[in-house]
TIMIMI-854137 format. One record per residue (C-alpha): residue number from 1; x, y, z. Coordinates in steps of 0.2 Angstrom, whole numbers. Example, Ala and Ser with C-alpha at 12.3 -4.5 7.8 and 13.67 -1.06 7.14 Angstrom:
2
     n      xx      yy      zz
     1      62     -22      39
     2      68      -5      36
This chain:
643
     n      xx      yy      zz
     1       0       0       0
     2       6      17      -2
     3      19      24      13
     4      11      38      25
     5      20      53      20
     6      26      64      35
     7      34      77      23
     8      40      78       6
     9      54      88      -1
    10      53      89     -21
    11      64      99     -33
    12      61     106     -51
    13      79     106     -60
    14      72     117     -74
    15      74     135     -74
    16      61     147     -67
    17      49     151     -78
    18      42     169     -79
    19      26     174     -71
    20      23     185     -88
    21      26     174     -99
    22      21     177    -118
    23      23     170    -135
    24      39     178    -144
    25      43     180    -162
    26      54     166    -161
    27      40     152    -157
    28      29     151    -174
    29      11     144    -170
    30       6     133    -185
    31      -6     142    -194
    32     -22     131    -194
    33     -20     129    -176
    34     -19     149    -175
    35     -35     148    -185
    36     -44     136    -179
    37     -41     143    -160
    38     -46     162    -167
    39     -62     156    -174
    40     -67     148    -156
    41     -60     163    -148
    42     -74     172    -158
    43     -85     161    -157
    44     -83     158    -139
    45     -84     178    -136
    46     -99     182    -125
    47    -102     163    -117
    48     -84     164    -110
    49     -84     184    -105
    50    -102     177     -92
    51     -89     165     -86
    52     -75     174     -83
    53     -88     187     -73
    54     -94     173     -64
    55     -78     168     -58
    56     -72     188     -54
    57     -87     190     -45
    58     -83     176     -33
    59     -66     181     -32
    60     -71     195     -25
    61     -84     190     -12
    62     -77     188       7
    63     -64     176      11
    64     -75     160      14
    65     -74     156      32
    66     -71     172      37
    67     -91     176      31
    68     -98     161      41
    69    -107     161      56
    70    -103     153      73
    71    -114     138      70
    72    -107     138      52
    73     -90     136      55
    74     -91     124      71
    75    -101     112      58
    76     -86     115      45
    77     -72     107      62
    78     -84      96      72
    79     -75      81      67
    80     -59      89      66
    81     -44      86      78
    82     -41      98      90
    83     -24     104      81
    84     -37     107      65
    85     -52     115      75
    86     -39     127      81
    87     -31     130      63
    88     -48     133      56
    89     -55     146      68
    90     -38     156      66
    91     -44     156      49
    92     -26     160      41
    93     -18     147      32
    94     -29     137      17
    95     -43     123      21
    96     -40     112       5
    97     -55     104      -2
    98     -51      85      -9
    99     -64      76     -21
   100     -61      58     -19
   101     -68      46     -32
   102     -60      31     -23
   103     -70      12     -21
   104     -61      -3     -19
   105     -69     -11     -35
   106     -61       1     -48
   107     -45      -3     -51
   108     -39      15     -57
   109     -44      22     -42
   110     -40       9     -26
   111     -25      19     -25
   112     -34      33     -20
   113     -38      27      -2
   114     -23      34       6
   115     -22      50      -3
   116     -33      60       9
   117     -20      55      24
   118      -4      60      13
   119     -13      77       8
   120     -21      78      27
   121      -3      77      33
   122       6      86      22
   123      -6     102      23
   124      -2     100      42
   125      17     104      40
   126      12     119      33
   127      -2     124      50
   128     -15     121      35
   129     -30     109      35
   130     -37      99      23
   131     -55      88      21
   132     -62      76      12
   133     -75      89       4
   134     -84      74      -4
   135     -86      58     -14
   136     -90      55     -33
   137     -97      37     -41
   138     -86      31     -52
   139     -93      16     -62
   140     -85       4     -72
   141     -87       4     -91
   142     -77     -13     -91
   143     -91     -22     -80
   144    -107     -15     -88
   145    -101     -18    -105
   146    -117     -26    -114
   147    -126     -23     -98
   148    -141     -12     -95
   149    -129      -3     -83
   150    -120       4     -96
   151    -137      15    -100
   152    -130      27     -83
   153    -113      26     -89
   154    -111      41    -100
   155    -125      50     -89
   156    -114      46     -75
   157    -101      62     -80
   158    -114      74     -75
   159    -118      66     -60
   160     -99      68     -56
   161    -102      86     -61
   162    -115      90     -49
   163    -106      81     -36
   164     -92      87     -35
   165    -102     104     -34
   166    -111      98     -20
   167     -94      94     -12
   168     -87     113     -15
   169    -105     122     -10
   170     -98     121       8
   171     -88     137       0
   172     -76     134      15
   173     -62     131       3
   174     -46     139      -5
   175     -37     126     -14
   176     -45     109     -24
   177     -37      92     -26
   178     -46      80     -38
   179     -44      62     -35
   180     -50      54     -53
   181     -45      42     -66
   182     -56      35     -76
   183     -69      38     -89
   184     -82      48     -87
   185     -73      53     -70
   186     -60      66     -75
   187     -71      75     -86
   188     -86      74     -72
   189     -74      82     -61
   190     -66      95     -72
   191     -86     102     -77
   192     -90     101     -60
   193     -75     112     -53
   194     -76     124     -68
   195     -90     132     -59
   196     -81     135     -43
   197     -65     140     -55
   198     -59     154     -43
   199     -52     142     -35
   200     -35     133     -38
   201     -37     116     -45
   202     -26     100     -46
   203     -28      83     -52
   204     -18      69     -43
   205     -19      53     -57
   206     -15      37     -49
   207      -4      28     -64
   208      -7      13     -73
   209      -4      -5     -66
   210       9     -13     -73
   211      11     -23     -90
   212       0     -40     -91
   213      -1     -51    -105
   214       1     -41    -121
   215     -15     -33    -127
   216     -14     -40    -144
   217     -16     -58    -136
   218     -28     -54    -126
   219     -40     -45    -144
   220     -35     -63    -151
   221     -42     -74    -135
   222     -57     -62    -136
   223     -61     -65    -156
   224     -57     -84    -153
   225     -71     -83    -140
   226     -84     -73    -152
   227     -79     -89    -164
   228     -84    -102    -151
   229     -64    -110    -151
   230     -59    -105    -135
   231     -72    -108    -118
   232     -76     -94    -107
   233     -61    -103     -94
   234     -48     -98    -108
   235     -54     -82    -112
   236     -57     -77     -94
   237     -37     -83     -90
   238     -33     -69    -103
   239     -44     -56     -97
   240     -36     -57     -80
   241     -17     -58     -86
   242     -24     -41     -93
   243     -31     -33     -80
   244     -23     -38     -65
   245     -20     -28     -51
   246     -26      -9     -44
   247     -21       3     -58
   248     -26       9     -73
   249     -30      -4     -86
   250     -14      -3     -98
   251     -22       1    -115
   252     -26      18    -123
   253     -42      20    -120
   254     -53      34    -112
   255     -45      32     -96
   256     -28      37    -101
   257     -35      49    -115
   258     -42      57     -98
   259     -23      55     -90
   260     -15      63    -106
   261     -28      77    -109
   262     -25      84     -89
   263      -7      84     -92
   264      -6      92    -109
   265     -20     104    -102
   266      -7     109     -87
   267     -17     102     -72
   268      -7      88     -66
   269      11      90     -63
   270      25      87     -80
   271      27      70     -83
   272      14      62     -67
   273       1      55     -78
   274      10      37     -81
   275      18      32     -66
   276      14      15     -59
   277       5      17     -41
   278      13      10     -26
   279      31      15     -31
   280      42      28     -22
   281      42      39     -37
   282      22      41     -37
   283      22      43     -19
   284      36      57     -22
   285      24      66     -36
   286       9      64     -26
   287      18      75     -10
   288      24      85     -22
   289       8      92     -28
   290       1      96     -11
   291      19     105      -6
   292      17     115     -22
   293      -1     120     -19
   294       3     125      -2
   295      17     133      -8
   296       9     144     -18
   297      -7     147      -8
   298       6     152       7
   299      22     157       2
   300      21     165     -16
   301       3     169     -18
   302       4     164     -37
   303      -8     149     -39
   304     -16     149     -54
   305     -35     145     -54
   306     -43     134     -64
   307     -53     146     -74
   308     -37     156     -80
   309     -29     137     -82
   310     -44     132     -92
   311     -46     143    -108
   312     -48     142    -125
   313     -31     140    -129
   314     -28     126    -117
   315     -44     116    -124
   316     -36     119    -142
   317     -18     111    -134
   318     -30      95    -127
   319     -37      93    -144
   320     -22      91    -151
   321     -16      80    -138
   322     -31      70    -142
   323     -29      70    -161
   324      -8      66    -162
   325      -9      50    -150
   326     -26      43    -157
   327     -35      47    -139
   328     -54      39    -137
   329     -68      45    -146
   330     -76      48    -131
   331     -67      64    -129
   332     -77      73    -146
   333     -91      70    -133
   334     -82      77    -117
   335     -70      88    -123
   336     -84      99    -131
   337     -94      97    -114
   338     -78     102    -103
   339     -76     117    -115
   340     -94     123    -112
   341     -93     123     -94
   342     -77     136     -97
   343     -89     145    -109
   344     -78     139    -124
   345     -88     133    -139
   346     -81     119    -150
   347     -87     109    -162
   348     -83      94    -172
   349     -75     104    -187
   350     -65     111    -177
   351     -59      95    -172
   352     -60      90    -191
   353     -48     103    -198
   354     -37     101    -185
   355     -34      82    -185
   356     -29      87    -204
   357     -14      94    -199
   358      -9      88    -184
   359       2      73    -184
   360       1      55    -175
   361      13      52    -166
   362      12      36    -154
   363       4      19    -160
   364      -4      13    -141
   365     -14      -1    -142
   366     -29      -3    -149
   367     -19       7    -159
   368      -1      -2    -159
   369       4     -19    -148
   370      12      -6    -135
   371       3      -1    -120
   372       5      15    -109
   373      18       9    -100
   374      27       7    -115
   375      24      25    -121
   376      31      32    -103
   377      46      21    -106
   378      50      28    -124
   379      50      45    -118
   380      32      49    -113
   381      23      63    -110
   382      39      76    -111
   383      44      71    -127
   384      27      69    -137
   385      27      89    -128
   386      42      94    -133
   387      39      89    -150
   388      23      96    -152
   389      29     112    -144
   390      44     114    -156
   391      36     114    -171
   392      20     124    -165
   393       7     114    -163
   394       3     120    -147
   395      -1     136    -136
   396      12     141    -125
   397       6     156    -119
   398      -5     147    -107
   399      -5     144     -86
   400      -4     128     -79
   401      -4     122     -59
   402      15     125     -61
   403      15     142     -69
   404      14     150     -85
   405      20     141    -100
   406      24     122    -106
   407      41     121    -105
   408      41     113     -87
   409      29     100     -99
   410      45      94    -109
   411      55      89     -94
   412      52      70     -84
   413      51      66     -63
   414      64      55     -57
   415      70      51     -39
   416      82      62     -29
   417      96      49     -21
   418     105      62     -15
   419      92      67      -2
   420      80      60      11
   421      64      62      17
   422      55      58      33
   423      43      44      30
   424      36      31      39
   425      32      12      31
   426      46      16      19
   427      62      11      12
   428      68      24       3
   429      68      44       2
   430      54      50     -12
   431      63      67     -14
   432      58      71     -34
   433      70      83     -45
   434      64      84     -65
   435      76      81     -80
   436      76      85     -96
   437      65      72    -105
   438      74      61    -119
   439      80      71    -133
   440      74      54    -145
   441      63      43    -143
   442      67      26    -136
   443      55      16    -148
   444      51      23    -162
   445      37       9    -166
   446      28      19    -149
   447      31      35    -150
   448      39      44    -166
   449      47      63    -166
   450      39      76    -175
   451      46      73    -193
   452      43      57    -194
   453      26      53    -187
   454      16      37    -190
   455       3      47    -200
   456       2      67    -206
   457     -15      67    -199
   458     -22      65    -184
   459     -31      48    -175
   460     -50      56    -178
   461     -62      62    -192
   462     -78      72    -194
   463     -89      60    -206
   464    -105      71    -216
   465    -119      67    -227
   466    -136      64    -229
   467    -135      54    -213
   468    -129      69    -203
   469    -112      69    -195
   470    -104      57    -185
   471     -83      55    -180
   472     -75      38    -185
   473     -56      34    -174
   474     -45      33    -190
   475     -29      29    -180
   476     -31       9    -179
   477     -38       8    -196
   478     -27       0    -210
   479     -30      13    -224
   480     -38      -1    -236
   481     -52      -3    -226
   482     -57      17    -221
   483     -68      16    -236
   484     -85       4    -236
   485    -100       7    -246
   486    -110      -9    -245
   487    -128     -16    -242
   488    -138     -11    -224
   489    -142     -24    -210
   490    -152     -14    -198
   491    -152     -20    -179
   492    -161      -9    -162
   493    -148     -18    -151
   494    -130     -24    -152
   495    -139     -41    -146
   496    -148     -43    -160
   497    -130     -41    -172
   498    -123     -54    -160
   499    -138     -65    -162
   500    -138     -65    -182
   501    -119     -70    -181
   502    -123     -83    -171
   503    -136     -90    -185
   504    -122     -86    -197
   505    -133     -73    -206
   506    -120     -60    -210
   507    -104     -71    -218
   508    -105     -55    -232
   509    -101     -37    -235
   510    -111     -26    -224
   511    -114     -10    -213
   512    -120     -15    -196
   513    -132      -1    -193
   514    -137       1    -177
   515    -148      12    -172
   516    -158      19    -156
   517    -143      20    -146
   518    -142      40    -144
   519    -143      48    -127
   520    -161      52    -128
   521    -165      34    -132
   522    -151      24    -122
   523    -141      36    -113
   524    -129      32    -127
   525    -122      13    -122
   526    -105      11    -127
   527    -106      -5    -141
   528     -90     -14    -136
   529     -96     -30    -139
   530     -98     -28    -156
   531     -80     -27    -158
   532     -74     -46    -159
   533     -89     -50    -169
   534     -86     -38    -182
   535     -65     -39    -181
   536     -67     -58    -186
   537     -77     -54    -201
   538     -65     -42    -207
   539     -51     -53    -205
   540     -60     -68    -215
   541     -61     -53    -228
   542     -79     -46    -228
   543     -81     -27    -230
   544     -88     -22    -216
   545     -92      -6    -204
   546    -101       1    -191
   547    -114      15    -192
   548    -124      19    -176
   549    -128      34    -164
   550    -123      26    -151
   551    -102      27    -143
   552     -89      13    -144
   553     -77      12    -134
   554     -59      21    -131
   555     -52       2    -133
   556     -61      -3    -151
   557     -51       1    -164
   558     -47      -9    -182
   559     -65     -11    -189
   560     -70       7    -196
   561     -86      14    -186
   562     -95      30    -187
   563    -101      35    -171
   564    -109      47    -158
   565    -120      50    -176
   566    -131      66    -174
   567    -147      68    -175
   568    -150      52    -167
   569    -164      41    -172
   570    -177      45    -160
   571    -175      64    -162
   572    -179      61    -181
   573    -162      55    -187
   574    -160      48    -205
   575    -154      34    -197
   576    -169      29    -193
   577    -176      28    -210
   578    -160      17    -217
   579    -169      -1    -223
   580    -163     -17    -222
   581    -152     -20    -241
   582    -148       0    -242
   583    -133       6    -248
   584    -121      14    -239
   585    -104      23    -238
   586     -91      26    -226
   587     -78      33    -231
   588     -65      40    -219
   589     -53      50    -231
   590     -66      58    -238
   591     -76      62    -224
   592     -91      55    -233
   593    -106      46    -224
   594    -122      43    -234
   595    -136      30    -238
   596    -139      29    -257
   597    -155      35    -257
   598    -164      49    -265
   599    -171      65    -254
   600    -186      62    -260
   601    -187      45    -255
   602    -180      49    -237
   603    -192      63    -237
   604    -209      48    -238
   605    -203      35    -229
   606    -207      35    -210
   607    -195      34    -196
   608    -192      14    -192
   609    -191      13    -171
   610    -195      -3    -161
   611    -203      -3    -147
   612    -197      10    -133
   613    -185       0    -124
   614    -186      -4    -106
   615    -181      10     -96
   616    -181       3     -79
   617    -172      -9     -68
   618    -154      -6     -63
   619    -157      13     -60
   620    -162      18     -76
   621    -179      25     -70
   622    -168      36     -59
   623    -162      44     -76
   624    -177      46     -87
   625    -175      67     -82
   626    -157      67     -89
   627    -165      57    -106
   628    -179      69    -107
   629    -168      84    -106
   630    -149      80    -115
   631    -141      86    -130
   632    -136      79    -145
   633    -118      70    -144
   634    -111      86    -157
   635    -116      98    -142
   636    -109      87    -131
   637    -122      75    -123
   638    -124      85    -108
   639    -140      90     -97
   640    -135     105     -94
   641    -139     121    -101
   642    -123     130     -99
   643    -122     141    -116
């Protein structure tokens, strides 16, 4: 388990970086992403001025305790020791606020037990306090794949938003640290915290567990299972030399998309977001982060708060993030959602022209064989940084947790031998210094520098057409099968695809379309399951694709898939209106998704829905507001109104 931290020194090797910091004449933005970002900027103009005077007006109200009331403020320390009851009612150093997303059934986020007692006892060596402000749910995707579960799961983010709201209402706090790995977790927690974004904002990741069985044996034992040539003992022997231990699971999918995006956005510390948990190193990083926030809280009075962390151009920089390492499709949907709760508009062509220009540079399964550990070996987050960085495909003119700028981004955390620590339940000092990162890359079949990227273009594409717009993940596609144009087989469910492959019904060229799956008639189910099926019928050498308005998930990669399609079927989608031996076309280069059928025919025919699905059982009554009141998956599949 992780050591009890009494105190943690930590060093940055790097020079200081200046607290006016601004783009020169010698850093050359690349000019789409100067485009791009300019049009959101405008776009963006009087939804992000009402933030940005939301936030200055509560930066200006009374210090928060020092407005409460008697019977206020002994609520806020009932519980507290009497070292902390004192601390508070002095009311002069900061009361951080800690939103935990921790269970002991998540993997990702075990390790976050102990994290409240290491921040507890840090804040301490600085006469500061800190409480656990509140809890967020945080579901598995893994478990209630092809589960009625999985209805809550995309749902589940604004849930996270609101609580973690909840958590800061208290308004008793100066400082935040969020506990969060996972899905819908990270970007639950970012929206939620943007509306308290006065206030100083960290993530603490937990790190990935270790390297199991490689993740291309494990996608065979899975398509040998859909094929009936391996029993369920066999494929559940994989499954568990895969995932194995508390940590995030090793491939690239939304979890660590969430873990890149809050480095590359500048709110966890350089080079944190892939260390293993339960080693001296991420014990190091994780006290470090709570020294810095006191640091600057206390001593320098320079944190910067979330709402100045989070702008426009920093939503640009996780864009491209996404786009150059093939990050989950997930993040069109939360990305755009994040953005809004900063009172940042972006849509999907922005995303579109963007991922024209911008390079991929990493191949992470299900993208390449390589997991994440793999990536951090090879150079990581600094390099793929630096890179980016030198050849302007990011803002630099930002803030971040560490100050203004991203050159602290293109350095790596290592251990300090030279120095120790006090710790108890420990071996070894976890004194952290940063280094330079590597000036190449350690395996270019991972991670690739700049002029010599796997692909000119990015991992994701805008699809348009008669159908409306959807985005397909281009980065695990072989180029000879981004482009399908085939007959329709029309399914409500991905049960009913499974079902017809078990009856050996569709050994032919197809589009699976799959329809009924949008957030206002599912909640948007990710369709994960359909992922073996479809894989093996490719690699028999049937053209086939996906076309649905429901997600996949950040791990399904090599069969093409146009998702997240919008309008969805039950708000009038075209979609809905695609029959069974229709012709259709994907194709990906092209940006091209269409049925073949006249206007005037799509204008007579009726829309084709089953029966309304069942909507209770397994908390899905709970949710029926949420369904009623959501946006389409373009405007970001949220609940709330937060234009």
């Amino acid at each position: 388990m992780l050591s009890t931290i009494i105190f943690v020194e930590s060093v940055i090797v790097t020079e200081p970086l200046s607290s006016n910091y601004r783009d020169e004449s010698n850093f050359m933005l690349h000019p789409r992403i100067q485009e791009v970002t300019e049009r959101v900027i405008e776009r963006s103009k009087e939804t992000r001025q009402a933030y940005l005077e939301r936030i200055a007006h509560a930066k200006k109200q009374t210090r928060v305790r020092a407005g409460l009331g008697c019977g206020n403020i002994a609520h806020v320390m009932a519980a507290c020791s009497s070292d902390d009851k004192a601390r508070l009612k002095a009311d002069e150093q900061p009361n951080l606020a800690i939103i935990n997303s921790y269970n002991d059934m998540l993997s990702a986020h075990v390790p976050y037990k102990d994290y409240p007692e290491i921040i507890k006892n840090l804040a301490t060596k600085y006469d500061a306090t800190a409480q656990v402000a509140g809890g967020v749910p945080a579901m598995c995707d893994g478990v209630t794949q092809g589960r009625d579960g999985m209805e809550l799961s995309l749902f589940s983010r604004d849930v996270i938003a609101m609580s973690t709201a909840v958590s800061l209402s208290h308004d008793v706090f100066d400082g935040v640290f969020c506990l969060g790995v996972c899905d819908k977790i990270v970007p639950g927690l970012l929206i939620g915290a943007l509306s308290f974004g006065h206030l100083p904002t960290y993530f603490l990741p937990a790190g990935p567990m270790q390297s199991g069985i490689p993740n291309k044996e494990k996608a065979r034992v899975r398509q040998k299972f859909a094929q009936g040539l391996v029993s369920r003992e066999e494929l559940l022997e994989a499954e568990s030399a895969s995932y194995h231990s508390a940590g995030t699971c090793t491939f690239y999918g939304t979890a660590n998309s969430n873990q890149m995006l809050m480095e590359i956005m500048g709110l966890h510390l350089p080079g944190s977001s892939f260390i293993n948990p339960y080693t001296e190193l991420r014990d190091g990083l994780t006290g470090h982060a709570v020294e810095t926030m006191l640091k600057q809280l206390i001593e320098t009075k320079d944190a910067n708060c979330l709402a100045d962390v989070v702008s426009e151009k920093t939503i640009i920089n996780g864009l491209v993030g996404l786009l150059s390492t093939g990050g989950s499709t997930n993040h069109a949907i939360h990305l755009v959602a994040i953005a809004k709760a900063a009172g940042v508009i972006l849509t999907w062509k922005d995303m579109a022209d963007l991922s024209e220009v911008v390079p991929l540079l990493t191949r992470i399964y299900p993208n390449g064989s390589a997991d994440v550990n793999h990536f951090q070996a090879a150079g990581g987050m600094g390099f793929l940084m630096k890179q980016l960085l030198s050849k302007g495909y990011l803002h630099n003119d930002v803030k971040t947790i560490v100050g203004d700028g991203l050159e602290a981004y293109t350095t790596e955390p290592m251990l300090d031998k030279d120095s120790s620590v006090i710790m108890t339940n420990s071996t070894g000092p976890s004194k952290v210094k940063w280094v330079a990162c590597p000036e190449k890359s350690h395996d270019e079949e991972v991670l690739r520098p700049i002029d010599n990227p796997f692909s000119k273009q990015g991992g994701l594409q805008l699809l348009t057409g008669n159908l409306g717009k959807a985005v397909i993940k281009v980065s695990a596609v072989a180029e000879s099968h981004q482009v399908v144009s085939a007959p329709a087989k029309v399914f409500s469910s991905q049960g009913q695809l499974q079902e017809a492959y078990s009856r050996g019904e569709l050994n032919t060229d197809f589009i699976a379309v799959i329809k009924e799956q949008g957030p206002k008639a599912k909640g948007m189910p990710e369709l994960h399951k359909l992922t073996p099926v479809m894989a093996t019928l490719q690699d028999q050498g049937y053209k086939v694709a996906i076309v649905t308005d429901g997600r996949m998930s950040g791990a399904s990669g090599k069969v093409p898939a146009a998702i997240h399609l919008a309008p969805e079927a039950v708000e009038g989608g075209v979609i809905a209106k695609i029959h069974e031996g229709d012709l259709v076309t994907l194709d990906a280069p092209a940006g091209v998704l269409k049925v073949h059928v006249s206007d005037d025919e799509l204008a007579k025919r009726e829309l084709q829905l089953s029966q309304p699905s069942q909507t209770y059982g397994t908390g899905r009554e709970l949710f029926a507001g949420f369904r009623n009141i959501v946006s389409s998956a373009d405007l970001g599949a949220s609940a709330f109104g937060l234009e």
